[in-house]
C-alpha positions, 0 to 999 in steps of 0.5 A: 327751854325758857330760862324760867322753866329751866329754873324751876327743873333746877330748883325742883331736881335740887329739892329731890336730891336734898331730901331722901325719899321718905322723909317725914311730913313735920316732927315737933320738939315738946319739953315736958311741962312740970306739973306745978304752980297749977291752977285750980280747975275753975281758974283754969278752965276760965284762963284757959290753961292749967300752967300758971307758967303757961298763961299769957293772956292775948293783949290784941298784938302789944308786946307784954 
């Protein structure tokens, strides 16, 4: 076996038997957001949020 391909069996027998059999896809973690300091409804559908907390406008990749 090239040395490459041993690798690669290593690495794929070392995943296998780090993860058990069924295992979930992905899992998030949300922390409720309080319902406060909100929006009107117009400001927020132009703003684009409802949370005031949560509106941070996209200023092309410059740190804020």
């Amino acid at each position: 076996m090239e040395p490459l391909d041993q690798f690669v069996a290593e690495m794929m027998a070392f995943e296998e038997s780090m993860f058990p059999a069924k295992i979930s896809l992905a899992m998030s973690y949300v922390p409720n957001q309080p319902f406060e300091n909100l929006y009107g409804e117009d400001e927020a559908l132009g703003q684009g949020t409802l949370f005031r907390s949560l509106n941070f406008p996209f200023v092309g990749g410059k740190h804020r």
